[in-house]
N, C-alpha and C positions, 0 to 999 in steps of 0.2 A: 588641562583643566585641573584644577586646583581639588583638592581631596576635601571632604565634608568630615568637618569630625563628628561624629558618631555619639551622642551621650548615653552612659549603661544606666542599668538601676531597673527595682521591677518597681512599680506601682498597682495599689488593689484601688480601683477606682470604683466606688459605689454610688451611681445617680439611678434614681427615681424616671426622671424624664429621658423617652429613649433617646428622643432629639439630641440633647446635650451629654448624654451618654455616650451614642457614637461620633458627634463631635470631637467631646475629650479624649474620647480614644484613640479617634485618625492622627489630635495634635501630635499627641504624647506619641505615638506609634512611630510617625513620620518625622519626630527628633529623636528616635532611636531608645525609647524607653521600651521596656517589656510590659502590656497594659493587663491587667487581671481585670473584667469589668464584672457587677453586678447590676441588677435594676434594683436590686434592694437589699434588706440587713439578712436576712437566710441564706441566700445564696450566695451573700459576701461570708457569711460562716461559713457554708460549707467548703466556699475556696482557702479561706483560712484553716482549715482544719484538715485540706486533702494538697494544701501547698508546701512541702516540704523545703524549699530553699529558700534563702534570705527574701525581703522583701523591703523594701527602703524607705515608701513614705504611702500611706493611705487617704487616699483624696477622696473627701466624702460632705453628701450636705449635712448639716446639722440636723435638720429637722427632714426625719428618713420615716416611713410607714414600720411601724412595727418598734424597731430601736431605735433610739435618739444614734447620732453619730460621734457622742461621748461615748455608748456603750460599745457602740465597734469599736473604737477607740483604745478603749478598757482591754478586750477582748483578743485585737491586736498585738499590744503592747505586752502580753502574757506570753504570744506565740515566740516575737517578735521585740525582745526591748530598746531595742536601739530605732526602731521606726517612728520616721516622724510623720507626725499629722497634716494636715490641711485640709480644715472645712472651710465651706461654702456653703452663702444662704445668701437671700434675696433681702435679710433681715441686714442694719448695718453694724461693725463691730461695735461699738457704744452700747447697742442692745443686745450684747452679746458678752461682753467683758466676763460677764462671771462663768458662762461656758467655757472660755478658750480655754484655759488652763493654760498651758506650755505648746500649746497648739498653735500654728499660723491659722491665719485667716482671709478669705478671698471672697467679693463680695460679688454677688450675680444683681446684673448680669457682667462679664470680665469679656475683654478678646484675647483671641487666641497669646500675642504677646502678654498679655497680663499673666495669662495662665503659666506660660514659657518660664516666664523672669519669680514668679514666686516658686515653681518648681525648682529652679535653678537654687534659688538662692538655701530653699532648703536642700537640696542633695548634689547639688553641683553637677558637676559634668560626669561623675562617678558615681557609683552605688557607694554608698557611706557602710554599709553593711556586711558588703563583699571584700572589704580592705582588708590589706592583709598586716 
């Protein structure tokens, strides 16, 4: 039987929706990423704030209760400057442009391969973070 390669990297996934929350986290789990999940921007601070090791890319909706998902963002990229983004919203990138900033973007509703392939392409097979 042929060996599975493994992809590293952590991700702090912050969804609102528990459905799509544990969704995204079985993807990402079950291709080998490390998941940090939140239901929302508090409790993604406080994992930001009590997560001492690198952390490679933060997947989050744009429009979150509490903080936009620029300001996780923001917030992140203080702890963490080499982390890359991607949000997600139900909204389409066109009505979005002047949010991304340098951020990817991924439009709901995605499948699982959607999610796979723009993760990939931002952090690859490897934690970008962790590199030595």
């Amino acid at each position: 039987m042929a060996k599975v390669t493994q992809r590293t990297g952590t991700i702090l996934f912050a969804e609102d929706e528990a459905l799509l929350r544990e969704l995204g986290q079985t993807i990402l789990s079950q291709a080998g990423y490390r998941v940090l999940t939140a239901p929302g921007p508090q409790e993604l601070l406080s994992l930001v704030e009590g997560h001492s090791e690198p952390v490679d890319l933060l997947l989050t909706d744009i429009v979150m209760p509490g903080l936009s998902g620029q300001d996780l963002a923001r917030l992140a990229r203080r702890r963490w400057p080499k982390i890359r983004v991607l949000y997600t919203s139900g909204y389409s990138d066109e009505e979005l442009d002047d949010l991304l900033g340098d951020a990817a973007f991924l439009q709901k509703p995605f499948t699982p391969t959607e999610l796979m392939a723009k993760v990939k392409e931002l952090i690859g097979n490897g934690a970008i973070s962790n590199a030595e």
